[in-house]
C-alpha positions as CSV (number, residue, x, y, z in Angstrom):
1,X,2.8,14.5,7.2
2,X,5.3,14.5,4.2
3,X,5.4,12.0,1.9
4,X,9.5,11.6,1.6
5,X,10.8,9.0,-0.8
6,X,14.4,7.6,-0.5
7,X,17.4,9.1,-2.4
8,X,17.4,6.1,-5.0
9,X,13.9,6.4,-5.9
10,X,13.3,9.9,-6.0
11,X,16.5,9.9,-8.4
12,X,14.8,7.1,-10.5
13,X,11.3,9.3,-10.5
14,X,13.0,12.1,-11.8
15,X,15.0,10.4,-14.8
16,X,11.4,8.9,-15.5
17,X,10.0,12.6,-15.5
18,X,12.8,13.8,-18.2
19,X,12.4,11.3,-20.3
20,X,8.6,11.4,-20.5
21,X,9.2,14.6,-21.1
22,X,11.7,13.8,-24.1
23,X,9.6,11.5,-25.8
24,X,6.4,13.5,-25.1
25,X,6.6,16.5,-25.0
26,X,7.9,19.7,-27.5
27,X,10.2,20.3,-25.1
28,X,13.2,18.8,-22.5
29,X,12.7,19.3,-18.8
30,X,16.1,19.9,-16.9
31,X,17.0,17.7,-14.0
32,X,16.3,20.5,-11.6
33,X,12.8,21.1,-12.8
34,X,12.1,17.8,-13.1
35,X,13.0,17.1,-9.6
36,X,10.6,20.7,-8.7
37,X,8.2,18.8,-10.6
38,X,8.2,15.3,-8.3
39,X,8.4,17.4,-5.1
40,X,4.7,19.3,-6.4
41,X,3.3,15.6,-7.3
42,X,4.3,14.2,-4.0
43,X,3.3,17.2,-2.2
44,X,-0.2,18.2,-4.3
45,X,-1.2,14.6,-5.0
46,X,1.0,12.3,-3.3
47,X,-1.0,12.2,-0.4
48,X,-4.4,11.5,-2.4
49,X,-2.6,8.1,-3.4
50,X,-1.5,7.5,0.3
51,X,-4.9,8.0,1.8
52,X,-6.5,5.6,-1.1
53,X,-3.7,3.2,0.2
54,X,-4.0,3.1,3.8
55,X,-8.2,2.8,3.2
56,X,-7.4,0.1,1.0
57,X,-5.3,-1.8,3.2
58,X,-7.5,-0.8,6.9
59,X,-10.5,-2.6,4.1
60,X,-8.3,-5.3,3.9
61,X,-7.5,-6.0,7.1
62,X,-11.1,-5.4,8.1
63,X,-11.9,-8.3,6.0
64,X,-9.1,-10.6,7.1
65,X,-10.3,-10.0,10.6
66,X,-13.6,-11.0,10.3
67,X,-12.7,-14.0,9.0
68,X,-10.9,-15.0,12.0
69,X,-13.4,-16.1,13.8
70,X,-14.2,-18.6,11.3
71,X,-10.5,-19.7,10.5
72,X,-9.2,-20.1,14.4
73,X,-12.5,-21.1,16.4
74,X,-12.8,-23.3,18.6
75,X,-15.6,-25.1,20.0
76,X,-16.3,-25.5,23.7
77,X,-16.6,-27.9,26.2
78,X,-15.7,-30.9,23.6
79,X,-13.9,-33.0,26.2
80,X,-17.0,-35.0,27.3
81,X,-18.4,-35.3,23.7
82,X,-14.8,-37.0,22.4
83,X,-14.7,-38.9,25.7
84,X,-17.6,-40.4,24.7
85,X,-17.1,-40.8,21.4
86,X,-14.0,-43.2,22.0
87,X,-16.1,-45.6,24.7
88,X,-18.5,-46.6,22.1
């Protein structure tokens, strides 16, 4: 699976790349390489940071769905109990 980022982003990401480039390195990157160089991050390592994401959320919801047992429970058979309970 690809990791494809829209238009507006990937533009963003790659006047990011320049200038980090211009302010730290000896050297300029063109706006071609730049964008070569965004397409190797999100192909190479892009999906390291998606995997770590989707763990990170299925750990997350893991959680959240063990509480729900504790947040939505319901006892049973509590008519006779409250029926009581308002007689005495």
């Amino acid at each position: 699976m690809s990791i494809d980022i829209p238009k507006e982003i990937r533009n963003r990401a790659i006047s990011s790349i320049e200038r980090y480039f211009q302010e730290n390195m000896d050297e300029k990157i063109g706006n071609l390489a730049a964008g070569a160089l965004l397409s190797y991050f999100l192909e190479e390592i892009g999906p390291v940071i998606y995997n770590q994401a989707v763990t990170d959320a299925q750990q997350r919801l893991a959680a959240r769905v063990q509480e729900l047992d504790f947040e939505v429970h319901e006892e049973e058979f509590q008519y006779w109990q409250k029926f009581d309970r308002k007689r005495k």
